[in-house]
N, C-alpha and C positions, 0 to 999 in steps of 0.2 A: 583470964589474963594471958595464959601461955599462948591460948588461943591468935587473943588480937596481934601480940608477939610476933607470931608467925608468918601472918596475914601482911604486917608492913616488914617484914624481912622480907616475904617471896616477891611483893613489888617492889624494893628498891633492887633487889635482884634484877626483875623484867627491866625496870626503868636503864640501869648501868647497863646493859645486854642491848638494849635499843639505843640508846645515844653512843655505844662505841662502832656499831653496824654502820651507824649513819658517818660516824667518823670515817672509817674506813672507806666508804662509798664516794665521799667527798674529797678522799685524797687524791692531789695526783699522781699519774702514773710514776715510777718507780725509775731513777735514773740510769738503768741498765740496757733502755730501748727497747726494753718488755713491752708490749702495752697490755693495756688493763683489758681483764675479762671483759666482752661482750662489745670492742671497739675496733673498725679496719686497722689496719697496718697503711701507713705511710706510703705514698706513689714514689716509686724509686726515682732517684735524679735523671733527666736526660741524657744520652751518651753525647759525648763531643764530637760533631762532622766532622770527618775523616777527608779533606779536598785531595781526591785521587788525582790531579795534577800536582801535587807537590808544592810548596810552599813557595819555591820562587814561580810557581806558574803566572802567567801576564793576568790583569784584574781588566773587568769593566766588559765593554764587547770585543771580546776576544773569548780563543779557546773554544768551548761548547759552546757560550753565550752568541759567540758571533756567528758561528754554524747556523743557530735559532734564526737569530736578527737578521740576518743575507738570505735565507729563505723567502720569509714576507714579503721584499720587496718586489722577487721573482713574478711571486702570484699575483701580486696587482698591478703591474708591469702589465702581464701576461693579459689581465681582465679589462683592464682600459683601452676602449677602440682608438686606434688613429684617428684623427683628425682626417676631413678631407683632402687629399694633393691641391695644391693652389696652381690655378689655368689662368695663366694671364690672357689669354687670347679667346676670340668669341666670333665667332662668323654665320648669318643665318637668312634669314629669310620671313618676313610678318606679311602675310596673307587677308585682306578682309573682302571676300563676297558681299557685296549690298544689293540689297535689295527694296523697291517698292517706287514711288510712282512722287509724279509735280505738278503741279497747278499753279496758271497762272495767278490768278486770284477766283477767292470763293466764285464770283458771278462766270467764271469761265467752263461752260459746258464741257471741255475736253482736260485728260488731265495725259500726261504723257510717262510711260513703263518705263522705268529702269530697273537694266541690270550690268553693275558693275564690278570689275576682279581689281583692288589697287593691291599692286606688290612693293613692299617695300627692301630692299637688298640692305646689306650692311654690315660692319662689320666692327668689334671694340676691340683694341691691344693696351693692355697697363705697361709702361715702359717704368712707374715705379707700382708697384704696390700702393700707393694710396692716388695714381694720378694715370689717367687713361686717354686715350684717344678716340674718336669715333669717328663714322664716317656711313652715310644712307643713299640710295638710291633710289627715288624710287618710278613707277612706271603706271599704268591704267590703260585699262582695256573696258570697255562702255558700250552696253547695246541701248540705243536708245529708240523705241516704236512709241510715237504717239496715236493715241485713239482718236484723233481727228485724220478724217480720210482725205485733207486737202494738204496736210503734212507731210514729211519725209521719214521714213526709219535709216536709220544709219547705224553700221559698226566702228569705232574707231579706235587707235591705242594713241597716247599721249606720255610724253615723257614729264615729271615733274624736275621740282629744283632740288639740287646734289648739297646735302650738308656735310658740313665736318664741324667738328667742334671738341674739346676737349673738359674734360671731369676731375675735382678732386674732389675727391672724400676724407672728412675727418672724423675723426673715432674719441667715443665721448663716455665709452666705457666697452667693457669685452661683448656686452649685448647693443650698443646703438652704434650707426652710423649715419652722416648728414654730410651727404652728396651732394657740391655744387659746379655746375656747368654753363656754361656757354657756348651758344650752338651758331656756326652762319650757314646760311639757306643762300646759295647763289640760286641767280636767275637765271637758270636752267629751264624751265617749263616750258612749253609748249602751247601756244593759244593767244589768242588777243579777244576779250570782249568786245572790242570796237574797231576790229578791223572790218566793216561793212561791203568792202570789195572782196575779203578774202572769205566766202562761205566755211571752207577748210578751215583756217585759223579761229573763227569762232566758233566750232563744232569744240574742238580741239580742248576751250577752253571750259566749255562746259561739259568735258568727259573729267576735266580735274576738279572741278568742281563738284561733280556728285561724290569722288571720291572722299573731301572732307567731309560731303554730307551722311557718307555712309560711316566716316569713322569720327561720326558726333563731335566734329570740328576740335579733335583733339591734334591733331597733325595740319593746320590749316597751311603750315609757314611752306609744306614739303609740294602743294600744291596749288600755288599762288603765281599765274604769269606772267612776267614785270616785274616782279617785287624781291627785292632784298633783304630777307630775313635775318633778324639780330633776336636771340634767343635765350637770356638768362631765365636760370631758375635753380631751384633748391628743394631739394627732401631730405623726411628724418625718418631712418631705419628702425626697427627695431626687434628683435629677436628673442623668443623665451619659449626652450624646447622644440616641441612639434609648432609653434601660436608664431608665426610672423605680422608685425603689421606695419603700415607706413603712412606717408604724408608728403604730399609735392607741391610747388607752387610754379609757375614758370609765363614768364609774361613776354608772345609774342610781339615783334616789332616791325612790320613788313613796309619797307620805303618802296615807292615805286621810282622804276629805272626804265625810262622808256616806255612805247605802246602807242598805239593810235590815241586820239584823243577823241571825246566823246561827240556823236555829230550833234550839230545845230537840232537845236528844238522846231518844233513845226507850230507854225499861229497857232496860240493857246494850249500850248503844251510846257510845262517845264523841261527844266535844262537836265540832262543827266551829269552829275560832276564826278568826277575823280579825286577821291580823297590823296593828296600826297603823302599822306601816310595813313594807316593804318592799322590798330593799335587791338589784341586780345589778352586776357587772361586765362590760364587756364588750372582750379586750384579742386584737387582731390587725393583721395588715400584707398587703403586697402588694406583686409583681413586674409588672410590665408593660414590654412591647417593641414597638417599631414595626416592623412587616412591611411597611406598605404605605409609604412617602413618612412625613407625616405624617397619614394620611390614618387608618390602620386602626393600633391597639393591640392584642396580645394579650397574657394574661396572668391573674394567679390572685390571688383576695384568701381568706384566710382566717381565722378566729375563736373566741375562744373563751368563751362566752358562760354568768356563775357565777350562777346561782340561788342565794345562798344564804338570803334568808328572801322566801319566798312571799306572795300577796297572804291565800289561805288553809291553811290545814293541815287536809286532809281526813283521817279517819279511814282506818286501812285495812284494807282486806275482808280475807279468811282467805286465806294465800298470797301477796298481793300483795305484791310490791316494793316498798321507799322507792322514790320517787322522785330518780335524780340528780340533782346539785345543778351539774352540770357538761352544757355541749354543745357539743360538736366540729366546725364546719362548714367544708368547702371551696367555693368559686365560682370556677369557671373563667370569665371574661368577655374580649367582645370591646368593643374601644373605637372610636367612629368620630368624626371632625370633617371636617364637610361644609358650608362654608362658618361660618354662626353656627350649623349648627344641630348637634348632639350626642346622640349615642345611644348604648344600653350593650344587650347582650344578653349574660345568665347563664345559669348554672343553678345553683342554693344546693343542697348534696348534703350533709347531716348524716351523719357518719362516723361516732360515737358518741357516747353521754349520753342526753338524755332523751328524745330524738325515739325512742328506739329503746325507749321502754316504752308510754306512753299511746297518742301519736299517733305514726303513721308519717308523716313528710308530708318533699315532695318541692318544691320552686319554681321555676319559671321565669319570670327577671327579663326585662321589656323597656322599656328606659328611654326619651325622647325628650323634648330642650327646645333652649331658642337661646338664645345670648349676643347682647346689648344694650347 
């Protein structure tokens, strides 16, 4: 009995020993900012910023803050290129050598060589920033040898018709622009198709005529002689980065003013007539990209250029073809700007229409002028 006595006295003993441990374990810490065995200490409060300009110092950007801020703008000032100087003036020179040969009609044994330089002069001034002036000259110089031995070779130079015309352009965001003009062609040219006494005047007239055939009858109105050019048209610009591209439409209007009149038909021939007017269009665009800096452009312009009523309506031989009323041309060109000054190098390459009946002809454009 003293035994079992003992036995539940020493565990209610353990038992009060371990339920006061746990008490103590589970209290909390002790209100004197002790902390309890075995637990960190408390992260000390933040100090208060100290504003070494003093309390009335000025707030916001100013002080130090504005020091910062007026900085920035320096640097990127500093990193932003200028813009280009704007040139309102432009003065130059368009070159196209042609080359290649004409026939009468297929059944014709002979075909006759040319080679011709048409220079075109010229020059643009903006009197506003969105409206400009222009003004072309242009001239022809023509070797022409036929390979028939009963024919004549001849060298000739002929002057064509003096344009002027004026330009505005309107702006349809910071990357397009859509340029319209209207150009007059006086009859200035040199030549008569049918002055039959005067050999000279109709050589003359047919040195201006290969010239539009060299330059894929995109400039017909500048070498047309007789004829009074009236010359609306319109393109849209447009720009993104190095990537230039465009869009033009321009529909000439050529009246005739004077000239011999066509001679008399011979029994069983038709009449040659003279259109009084004479009507083209002429509707193309262009890709170009900067390879070099801004230094070199490459890239293609092309055309499509509509005869539909001629300066004459010549009869036609036995066999011959109509003549297309349509010509198709490509120009691969390079563009360059070298200080003010500016160059273009072509090649006008007729892919089909009418170059591919009469005249075969071929051009190589070499531009050069300067901005002012």
């Amino acid at each position: 009995m003293k035994t079992q006595a003992w036995l539940i006295r020493a565990a209610s003993w353990t038992m009060v020993g371990t339920l006061t441990w746990l008490a103590r374990a589970q209290a909390p810490a002790p209100a004197t900012g002790e902390p309890t065995p075995g637990t960190a200490k408390p992260a000390a409060p933040p100090k208060p910023v100290v504003d070494e300009e003093g309390p009335y110092a000025p707030k916001g950007k100013t002080g130090k803050l504005r020091e910062d801020v007026q900085e920035a703008p320096k640097e990127e000032a500093a990193a932003k290129p200028e813009p280009e100087a704007y040139k309102p003036g432009y003065a130059g020179a368009d070159a196209v050598i042609g080359f290649g040969e004409e026939q009468q009609s297929p059944t014709d044994a002979y075909a006759t060589d040319i080679t011709t330089l048409s220079l075109v002069l010229g020059g643009e001034y903006h009197v506003r920033k969105d409206i400009l002036l222009r003004l072309r000259l242009p001239v022809t110089s023509t070797s022409i040898n036929p390979t028939d031995p009963r024919a004549e070779s001849y060298h000739l130079t002929a002057f064509g018709n003096i344009e002027i015309g004026g330009q505005y352009e309107a702006e349809l965001g910071p990357s397009t622009k859509v340029p319209v003009w209207l150009n007059l062609a006086v009859p200035t040219a040199s030549g008569d198709a049918m002055a039959i006494a005067d050999p000279r005047s109709m050589r003359s007239y047919a040195v201006n005529v290969t010239s539009v055939a060299a330059r894929g009858y995109e400039d017909g109105e500048l070498f047309a002689p007789h004829r009074f050019g009236v010359v609306p048209g319109a393109a849209i610009r447009y720009r993104s980065g190095p990537m230039h591209v465009g869009g033009f439409l321009s529909v000439p209007v050529l009246v005739q003013v004077g000239g011999e009149s066509p001679p008399a038909a011979a029994l069983g021939q038709d009449q040659i007539k003279a259109n009084a007017v004479a009507v083209q269009t002429l509707l193309g665009g262009s890709f170009f990209y900067e390879i070099v800096g801004k230094t070199l452009d490459l890239g293609l312009r092309s055309w499509i250029a509509g005869l539909w009523k001629d300066d004459y309506d010549y009869p036609l031989g036995p066999g011959a073809p109509t003549p297309s009323k349509i010509q198709f041309v490509l120009e691969p060109e390079l563009l360059g700007k070298f200080g003010p000054a500016r160059a273009t190098l072509g090649y006008i390459w007729p892919i089909g229409g009418r170059l591919g009946g009469d005249f075969k002809m071929h051009g190589l454009r070499l531009g050069l002028g300067f901005v002012f």
